[in-house]
C-alpha positions in Angstrom: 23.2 13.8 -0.6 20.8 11.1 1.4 17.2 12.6 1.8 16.8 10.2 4.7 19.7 11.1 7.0 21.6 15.0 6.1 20.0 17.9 7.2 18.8 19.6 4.0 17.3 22.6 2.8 14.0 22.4 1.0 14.7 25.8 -1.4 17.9 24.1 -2.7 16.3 21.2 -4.2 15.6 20.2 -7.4 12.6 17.9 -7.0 13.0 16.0 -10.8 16.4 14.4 -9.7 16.3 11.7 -6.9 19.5 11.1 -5.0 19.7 6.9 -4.4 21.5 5.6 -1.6 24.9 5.5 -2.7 24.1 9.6 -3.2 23.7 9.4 -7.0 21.3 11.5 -8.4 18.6 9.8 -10.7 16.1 11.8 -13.0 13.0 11.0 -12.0 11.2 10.9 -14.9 13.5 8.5 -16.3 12.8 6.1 -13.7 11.3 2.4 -14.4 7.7 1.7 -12.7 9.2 -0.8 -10.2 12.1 1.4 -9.2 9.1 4.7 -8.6 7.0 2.2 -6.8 10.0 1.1 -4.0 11.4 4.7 -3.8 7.3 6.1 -3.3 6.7 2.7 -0.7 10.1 3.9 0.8 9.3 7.3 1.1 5.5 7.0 2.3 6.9 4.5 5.6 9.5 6.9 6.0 6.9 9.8 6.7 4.8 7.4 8.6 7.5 6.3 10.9 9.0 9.7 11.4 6.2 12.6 11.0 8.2 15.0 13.0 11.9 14.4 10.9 13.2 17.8 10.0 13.4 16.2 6.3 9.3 15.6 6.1 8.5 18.2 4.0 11.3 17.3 1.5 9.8 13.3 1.7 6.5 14.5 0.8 7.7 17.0 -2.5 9.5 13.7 -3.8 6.4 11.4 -2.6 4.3 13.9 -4.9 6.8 14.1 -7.6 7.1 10.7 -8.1 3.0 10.1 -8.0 3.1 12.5 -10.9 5.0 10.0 -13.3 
């Protein structure tokens, strides 16, 4: 699964695992500081760039997610 690019559906997502790019998931809360602050950096330019990507909502759950930890 790639957040950026496939179409997804925000009710079948479980918000505690992140999927990197090679589509692997990654529990969040397990997550080093440095790797949360490039995927939160990653997702906030991601939803400046693209406001109107059918995937926004899904950037901003994870952005918030990952803010928690």
């Amino acid at each position: 699964m790639n957040i950026f690019a496939d179409e997804l559906d925000y009710d079948d997502i479980d918000f505690s695992v992140y999927y990197n790019e090679d589509g692997e998931p990654e529990e969040i809360d397990e997550m080093d500081e440095e790797r949360l602050k490039n995927i939160i950096s990653t997702l906030e330019r991601a939803i400046r760039m693209q406001p109107e990507h059918y995937n926004v909502e899904i950037w901003e759950e994870y952005l918030r997610e990952c803010k928690k930890i």
